[in-house]
MIMILO-85158 format. One record per residue (C-alpha): residue number from 1; residue in three letters; x, y, z. Coordinates in Angstrom, 1 decimal. Layout:
BEGIN
<NUM ala <X Y Z>> ...
//
This chain:
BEGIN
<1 unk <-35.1 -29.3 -25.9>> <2 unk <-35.2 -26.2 -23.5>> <3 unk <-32.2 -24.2 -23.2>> <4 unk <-30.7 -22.6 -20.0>> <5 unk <-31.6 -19.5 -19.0>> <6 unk <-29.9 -17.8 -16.8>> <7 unk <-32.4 -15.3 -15.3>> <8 unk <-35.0 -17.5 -15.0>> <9 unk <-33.2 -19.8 -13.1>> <10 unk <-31.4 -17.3 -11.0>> <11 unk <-34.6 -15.3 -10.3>> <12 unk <-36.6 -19.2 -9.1>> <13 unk <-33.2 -20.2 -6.7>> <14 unk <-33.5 -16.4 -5.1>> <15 unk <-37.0 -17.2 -4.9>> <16 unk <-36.7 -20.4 -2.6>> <17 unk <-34.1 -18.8 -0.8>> <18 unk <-36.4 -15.5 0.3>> <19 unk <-38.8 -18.3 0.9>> <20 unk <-36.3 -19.8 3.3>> <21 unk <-35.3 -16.3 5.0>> <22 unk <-39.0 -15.7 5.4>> <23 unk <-40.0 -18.9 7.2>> <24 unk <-36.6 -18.1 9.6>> <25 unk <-38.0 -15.0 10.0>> <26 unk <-41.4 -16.1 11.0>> <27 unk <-40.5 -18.7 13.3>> <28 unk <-37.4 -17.8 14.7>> <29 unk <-37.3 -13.8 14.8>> <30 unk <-40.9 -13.7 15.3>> <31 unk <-40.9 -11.0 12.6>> <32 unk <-44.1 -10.5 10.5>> <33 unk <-44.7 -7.2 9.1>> <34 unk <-41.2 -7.2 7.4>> <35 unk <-40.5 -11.0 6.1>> <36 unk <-44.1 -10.2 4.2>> <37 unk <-42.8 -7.4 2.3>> <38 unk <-39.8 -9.6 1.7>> <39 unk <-41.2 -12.5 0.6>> <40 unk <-43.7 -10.5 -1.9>> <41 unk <-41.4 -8.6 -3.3>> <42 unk <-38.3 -11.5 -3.6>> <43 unk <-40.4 -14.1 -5.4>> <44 unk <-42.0 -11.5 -7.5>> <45 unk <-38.9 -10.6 -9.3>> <46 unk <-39.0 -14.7 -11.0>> <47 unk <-42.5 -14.0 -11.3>> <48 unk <-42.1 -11.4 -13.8>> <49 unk <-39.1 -13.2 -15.5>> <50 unk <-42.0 -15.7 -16.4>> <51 unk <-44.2 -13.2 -17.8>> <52 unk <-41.5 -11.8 -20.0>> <53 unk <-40.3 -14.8 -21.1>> <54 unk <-43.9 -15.3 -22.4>> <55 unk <-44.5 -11.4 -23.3>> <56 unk <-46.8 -11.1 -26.5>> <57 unk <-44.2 -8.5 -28.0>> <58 unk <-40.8 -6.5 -27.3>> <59 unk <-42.4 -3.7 -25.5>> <60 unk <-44.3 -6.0 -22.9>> <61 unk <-41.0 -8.3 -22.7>> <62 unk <-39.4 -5.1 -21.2>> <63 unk <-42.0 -4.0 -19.2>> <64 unk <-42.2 -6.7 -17.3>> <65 unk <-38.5 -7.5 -16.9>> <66 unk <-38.3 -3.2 -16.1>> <67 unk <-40.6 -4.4 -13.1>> <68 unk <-38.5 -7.5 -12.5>> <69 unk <-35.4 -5.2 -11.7>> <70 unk <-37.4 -2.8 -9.6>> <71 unk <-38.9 -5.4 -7.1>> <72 unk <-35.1 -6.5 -7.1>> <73 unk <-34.1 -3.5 -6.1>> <74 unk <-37.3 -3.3 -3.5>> <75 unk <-36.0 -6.4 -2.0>> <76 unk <-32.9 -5.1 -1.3>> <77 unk <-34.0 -2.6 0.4>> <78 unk <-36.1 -4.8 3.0>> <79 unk <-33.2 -7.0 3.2>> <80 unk <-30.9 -3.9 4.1>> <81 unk <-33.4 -2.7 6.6>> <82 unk <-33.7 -6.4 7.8>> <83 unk <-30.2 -6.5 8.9>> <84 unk <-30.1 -2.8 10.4>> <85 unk <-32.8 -3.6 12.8>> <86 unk <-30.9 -7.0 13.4>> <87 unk <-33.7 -9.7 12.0>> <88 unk <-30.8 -10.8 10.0>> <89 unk <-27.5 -11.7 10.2>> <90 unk <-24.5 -10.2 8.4>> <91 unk <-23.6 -13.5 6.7>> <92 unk <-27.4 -14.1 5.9>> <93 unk <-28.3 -10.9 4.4>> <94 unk <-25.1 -10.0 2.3>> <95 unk <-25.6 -13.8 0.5>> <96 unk <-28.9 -12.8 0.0>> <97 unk <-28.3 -9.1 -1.2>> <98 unk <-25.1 -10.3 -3.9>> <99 unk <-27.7 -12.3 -5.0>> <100 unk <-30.4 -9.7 -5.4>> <101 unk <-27.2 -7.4 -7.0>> <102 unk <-26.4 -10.7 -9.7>> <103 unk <-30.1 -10.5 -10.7>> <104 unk <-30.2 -6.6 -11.3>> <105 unk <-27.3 -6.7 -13.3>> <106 unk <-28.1 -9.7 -15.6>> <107 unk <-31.5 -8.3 -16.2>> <108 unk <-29.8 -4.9 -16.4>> <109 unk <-28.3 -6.5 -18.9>> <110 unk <-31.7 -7.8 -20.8>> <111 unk <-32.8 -4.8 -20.6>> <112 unk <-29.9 -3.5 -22.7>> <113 unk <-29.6 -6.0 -25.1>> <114 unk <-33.6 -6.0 -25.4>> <115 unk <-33.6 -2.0 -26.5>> <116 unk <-30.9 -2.0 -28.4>> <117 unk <-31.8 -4.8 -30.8>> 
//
């Protein structure tokens, strides 16, 4: 039986949910340059939750989770631009960005654990 894990299913909810803001985007804002560089870099961050989870030894389980955190970090910065050129909302982008903030520090978090063991 598989346990819970919280990142990976963390990182795949954020996932649908940047897949969610980017269709809005697309349809509805007519925005895409932006929403592309969102979407890439938001369903990355699950992406390479997989590949650690998998990783053939410690050093490759924290690479990839190091580049988990930083295309976290990357897509709060194009959700923070998103909402300063006014393609999203307030109530939109700040759900979306305390998520992206959860996700850095639990992997942070990893990360820690990860080095230290």
């Amino acid at each position: 039986m598989e346990r819970d894990n919280i990142i990976q299913d963390k990182s795949f909810s954020f996932a649908i949910r940047i897949v969610d803001a980017y269709k809005f985007l697309q349809k509805e804002r007519h925005e895409f340059i932006l929403s592309k560089q969102l979407l890439r870099s938001g369903t990355s961050i699950g992406a390479n939750v997989e590949q650690a989870i998998g990783a053939q030894s410690k050093a490759d389980f924290i690479s990839k989770l190091s580049i988990a955190y930083k295309e976290a970090r990357e897509t709060k910065y194009w959700l923070k631009l998103l909402l300063a050129t006014g393609y999203l909302t307030l109530d939109m982008s700040t759900s979306l960005i305390n998520h992206t903030e959860e996700i850095c520090k639990i992997i942070g978090s990893i990360q820690l654990s990860a080095k230290q063991s």
